[in-house]
N, C-alpha and C positions, 0 to 999 in steps of 0.2 A: 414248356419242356426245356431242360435244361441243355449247356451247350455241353456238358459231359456225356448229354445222349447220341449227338448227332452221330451217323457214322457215313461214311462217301459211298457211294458204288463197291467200289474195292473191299473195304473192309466188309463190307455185307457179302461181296464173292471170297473173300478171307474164309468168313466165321464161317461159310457153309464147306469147307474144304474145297472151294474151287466145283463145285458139282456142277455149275452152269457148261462146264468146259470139260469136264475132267473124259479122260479115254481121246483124248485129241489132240495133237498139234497146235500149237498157239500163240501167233505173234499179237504184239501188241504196238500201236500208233504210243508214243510214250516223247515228252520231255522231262528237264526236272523241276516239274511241278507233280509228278506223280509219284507223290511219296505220301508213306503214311503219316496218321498223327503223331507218331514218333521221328518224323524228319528219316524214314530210311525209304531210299527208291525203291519200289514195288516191284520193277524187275529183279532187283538182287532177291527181296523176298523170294519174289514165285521160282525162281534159279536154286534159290536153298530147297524149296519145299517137295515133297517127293509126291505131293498130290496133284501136280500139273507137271505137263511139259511143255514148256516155252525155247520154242526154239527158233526164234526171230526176231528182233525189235525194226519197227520205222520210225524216221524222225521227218518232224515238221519245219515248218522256217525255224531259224536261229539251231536246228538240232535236236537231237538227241539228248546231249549233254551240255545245248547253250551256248555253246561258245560262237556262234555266226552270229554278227550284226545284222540289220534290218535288210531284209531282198535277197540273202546267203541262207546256204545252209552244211552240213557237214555229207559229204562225200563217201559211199560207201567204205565201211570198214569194219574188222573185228574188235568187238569190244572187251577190251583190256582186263575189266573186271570180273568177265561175265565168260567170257569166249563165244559170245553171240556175234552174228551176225548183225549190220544193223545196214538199213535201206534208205534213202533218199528219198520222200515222197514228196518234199517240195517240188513247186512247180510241176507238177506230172498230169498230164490229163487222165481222163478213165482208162484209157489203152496203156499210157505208159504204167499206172498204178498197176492196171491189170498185170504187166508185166512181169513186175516185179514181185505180186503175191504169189502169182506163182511158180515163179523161180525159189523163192524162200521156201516152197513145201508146206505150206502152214492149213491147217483143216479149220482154223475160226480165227479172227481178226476181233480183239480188241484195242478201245478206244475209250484212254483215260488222260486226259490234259487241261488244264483250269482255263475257262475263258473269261473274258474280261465284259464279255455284254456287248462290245461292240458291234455292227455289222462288218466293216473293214479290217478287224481284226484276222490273221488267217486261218487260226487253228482249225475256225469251224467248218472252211471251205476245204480245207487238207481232209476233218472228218465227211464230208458230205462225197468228197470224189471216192476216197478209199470206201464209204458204201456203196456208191455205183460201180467200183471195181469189184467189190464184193457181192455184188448183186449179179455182175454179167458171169462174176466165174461160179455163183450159186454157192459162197461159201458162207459159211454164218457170221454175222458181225456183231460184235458187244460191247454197249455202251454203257459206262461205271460212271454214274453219274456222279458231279458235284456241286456246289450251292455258283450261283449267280452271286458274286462279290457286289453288283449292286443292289441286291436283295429282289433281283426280280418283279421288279415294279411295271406298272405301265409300259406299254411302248409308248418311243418318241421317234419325229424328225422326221425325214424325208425316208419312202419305203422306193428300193430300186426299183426302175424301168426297164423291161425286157430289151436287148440291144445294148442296156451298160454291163454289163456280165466282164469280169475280170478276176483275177487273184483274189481283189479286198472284194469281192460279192458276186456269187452265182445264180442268187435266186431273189424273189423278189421279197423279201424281209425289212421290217423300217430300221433306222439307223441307229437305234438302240434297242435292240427287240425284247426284252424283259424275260429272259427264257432260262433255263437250264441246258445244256449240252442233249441229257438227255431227249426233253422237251422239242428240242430242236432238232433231233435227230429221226422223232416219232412223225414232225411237223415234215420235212425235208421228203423221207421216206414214202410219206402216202401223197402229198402234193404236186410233189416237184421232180423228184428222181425218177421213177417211171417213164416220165414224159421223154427221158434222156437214156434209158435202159432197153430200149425196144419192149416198153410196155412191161417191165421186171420190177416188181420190189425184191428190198434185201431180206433175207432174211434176219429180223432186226430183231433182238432183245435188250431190254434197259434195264440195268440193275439200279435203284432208285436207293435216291438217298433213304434215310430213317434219322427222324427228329428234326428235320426242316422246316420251317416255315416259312411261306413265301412274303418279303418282307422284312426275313431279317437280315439285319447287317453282317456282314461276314467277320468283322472283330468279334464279334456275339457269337460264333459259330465256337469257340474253341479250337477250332484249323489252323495251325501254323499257315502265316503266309509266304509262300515262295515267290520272289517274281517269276514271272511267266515268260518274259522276255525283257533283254535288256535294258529297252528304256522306258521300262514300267515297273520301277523299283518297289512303290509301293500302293497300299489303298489311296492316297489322295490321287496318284497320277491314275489310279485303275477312274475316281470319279468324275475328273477331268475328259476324259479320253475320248469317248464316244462323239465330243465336240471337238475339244483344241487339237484332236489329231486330225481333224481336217485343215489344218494347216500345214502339211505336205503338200497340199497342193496351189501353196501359194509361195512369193517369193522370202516368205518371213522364218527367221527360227523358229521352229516347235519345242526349240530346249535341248535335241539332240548334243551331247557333250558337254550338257551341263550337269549337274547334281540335281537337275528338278525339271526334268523331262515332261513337257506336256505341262506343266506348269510356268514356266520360262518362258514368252513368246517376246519375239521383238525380232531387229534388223539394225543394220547401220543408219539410215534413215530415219530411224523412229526417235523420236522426243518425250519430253515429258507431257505434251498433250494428249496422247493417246489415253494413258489414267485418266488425266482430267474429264477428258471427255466420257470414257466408260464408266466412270463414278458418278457423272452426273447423269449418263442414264438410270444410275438408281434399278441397275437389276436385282431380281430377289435373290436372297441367300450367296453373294460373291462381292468381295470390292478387289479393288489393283491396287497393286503398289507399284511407282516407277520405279523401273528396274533396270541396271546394266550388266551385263556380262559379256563372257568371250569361251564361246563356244570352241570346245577342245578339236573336232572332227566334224565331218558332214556341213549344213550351210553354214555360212559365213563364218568357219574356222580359223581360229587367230583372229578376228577381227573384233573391235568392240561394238556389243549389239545393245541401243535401247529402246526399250519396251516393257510389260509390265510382267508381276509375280502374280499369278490370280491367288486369291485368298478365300476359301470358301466358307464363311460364316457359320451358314445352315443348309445340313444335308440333304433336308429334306424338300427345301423353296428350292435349290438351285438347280439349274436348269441350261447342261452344259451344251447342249444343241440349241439353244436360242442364243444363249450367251456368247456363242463363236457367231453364230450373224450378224452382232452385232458388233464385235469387235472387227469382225471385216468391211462392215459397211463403216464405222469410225476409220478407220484407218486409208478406206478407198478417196475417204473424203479429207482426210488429214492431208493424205498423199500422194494428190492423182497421178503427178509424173514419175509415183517411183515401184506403187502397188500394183503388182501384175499376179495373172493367173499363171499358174505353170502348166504349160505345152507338157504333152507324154509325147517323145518322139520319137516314140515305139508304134506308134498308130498312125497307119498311112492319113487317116482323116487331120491327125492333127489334136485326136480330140485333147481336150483338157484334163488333166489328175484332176481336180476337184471334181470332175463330172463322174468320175469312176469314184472317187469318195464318198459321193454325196448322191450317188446313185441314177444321176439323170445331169440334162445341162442347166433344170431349172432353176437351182440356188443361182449357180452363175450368171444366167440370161436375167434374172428378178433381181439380182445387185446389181446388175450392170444398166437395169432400167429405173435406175432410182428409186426401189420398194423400199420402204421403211421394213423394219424386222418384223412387227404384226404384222403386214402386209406379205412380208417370205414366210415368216410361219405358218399363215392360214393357207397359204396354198398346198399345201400338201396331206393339210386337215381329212381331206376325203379320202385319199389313197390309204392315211394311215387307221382311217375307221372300217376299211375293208380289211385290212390286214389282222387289227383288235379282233374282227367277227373270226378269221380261220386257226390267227392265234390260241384260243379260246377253247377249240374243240383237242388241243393238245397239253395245255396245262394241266400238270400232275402232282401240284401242290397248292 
């Protein structure tokens, strides 16, 4: 099937005049990656269109319209182009989300925004609460789906532990879960939400893509790419991510304020040994190159950081959740007096970011006990073969 066929969620509620919704009120959870294959945002569309009324919009981290850097977001206000309204749902639990839906008036909530695949990513937790706020106030919620830019492959990596529950993960999903939005919306809905709704599902409908295949690469899709968020410029940092963004929770640059986000990793500390070393592990499909830079904002700003450029070979060997264990076990060993784990000291416990990253303390606890990488990866083998079995009964491609 060709990529002239594919069409996203949206365009599918497009071709039909909106009739999934039509006769109703209707905000939409939206950044600016929710445009059509014409590059026009879908709220201007459904704004022009006299087949729907939209009279709402909410934004997620980084916004509505993108402009907030990482952990910010844009503060209610009216929007310029539109004269909408538009709402805050970062950071909001079920009660504040509730709040605020129905203050906006809105009779159906949808939920169209590109993710990346990752687990600690947010968008998917902003959609999973805004369905439990739409579940508790019984309004209907609609999810337009779109293609998983990693093509939806396998799950990988450590799946969260009840107790690590945060912004980057509220339910227990592995760390690269292979899913679609919608997928994960249907997945969320019957497993998870209820448990949290006083026993309520949403009332959920998914508008699915058409001409998908699970698998394929999203260059392959015909989709213009939009970043999704700042510092995920493009498809190489989207394949990176699911791993080297667990390096927020350590004391090393993830690239922030450079030109190759999530692809840039190093410190002031860091040498030329660290490539040498990760090249001679001889992982599949990635080598390094020693790399210096000077991260414009965020860690070690103005400072010169060395470390390496990952360079990913082959799309398909590469394997960026193993690949990051072992760049941190290289490095804890390169440089035990300078490599530290980073304290949240937002948590009375103390606990660790990488434990809320990585979904539990066991990455952490298993590097810090001298595992070798096959040794941290097989441990979470079993958790991630339960996950494969629930995932399973939700895949719609």
């Amino acid at each position: 099937m060709g990529s002239t066929e594919l069409q996203t969620g949206f365009a599918v509620l497009a071709a039909d005049n909106y009739g999934a919704v039509a006769g109703r009120k209707v905000g939409i959870l939206a950044n600016p990656t929710s445009v059509t294959a014409d590059l026009r945002h879908e709220v201007d569309v459904m704004r022009g269109s006299p087949d729907i009324d939209l009279v709402a919009v909410f934004g997620p981290e980084h916004g509505f319209r993108g402009t907030a850097q990482a952990g910010w977001a844009e503060d209610f206000y009216v929007d310029g182009a539109t004269g909408l309204p538009v709402y805050d749902l970062y950071g909001k639990d079920v009660d504040g989300a509730a709040e605020l839906i129905e203050q906006s008036g809105i009779e159906v909530l949808i939920f169209d925004i590109q993710d990346v695949g990752a687990r600690f990513y947010t968008y998917i937790w902003s959609m999973y609460t805004a369905m439990r706020a739409a579940a508790k106030l019984e309004t209907p919620f609609v999810v337009l789906d779109r293609p998983n830019p990693l093509g939806g492959g396998p799950a990988a990596g450590p799946v969260l532990r009840r107790g690590f529950e945060s912004g980057v993960g509220l339910a227990p999903i592995a760390q690269r879960h292979g899913m679609t939005i919608g997928e994960l919306a249907r997945m969320f809905n019957a497993e998870f939400g209820p448990g949290e709704t006083a026993g309520k599902s949403a009332d959920l409908s998914v508008i699915e893509l058409r001409g998908w295949r699970r698998g394929d690469d999203y260059a392959a899709t015909g989709l213009p790419w939009v970043f999704p968020s700042p510092n995920i410029p493009t498809l190489d940092s989207v394949l990176v991510y699911p791993g080297t963004g667990m390096f927020e929770g350590v004391n090393l640059s993830e690239g922030r304020g450079t030109t190759k986000p999530f692809e840039l990793i190093g410190a002031p500390f860091v040498d030329g040994r660290w490539a040498a070393a990760l090249n001679s592990a001889k992982l599949p499909g990635v080598l390094f190159r020693e790399a210096y830079f000077l991260p414009t904002f965020h860690k070690f700003a103005n400072e010169t950081c060395g470390g390496v450029e990952l360079h990913v070979t082959d799309r398909q060997d590469f394997d960026p959740i193993r690949t990051t264990v072992e760049m941190f076990i290289a490095a804890k060993t390169l440089y035990p007096d300078d490599f530290q784990w980073k304290h949240n000291a937002e948590v009375a416990s103390n606990r660790y970011w990488i434990d809320r990253l990585s979904g539990s303390d066991y990455l952490r606890a298993a590097i810090d006990a001298g595992q070798s990488t096959d040794e941290v990866t097989a441990g979470w083998q079993p958790e991630l073969a339960r996950f494969e079995q629930v995932r399973e009964r939700y895949l719609s491609y």
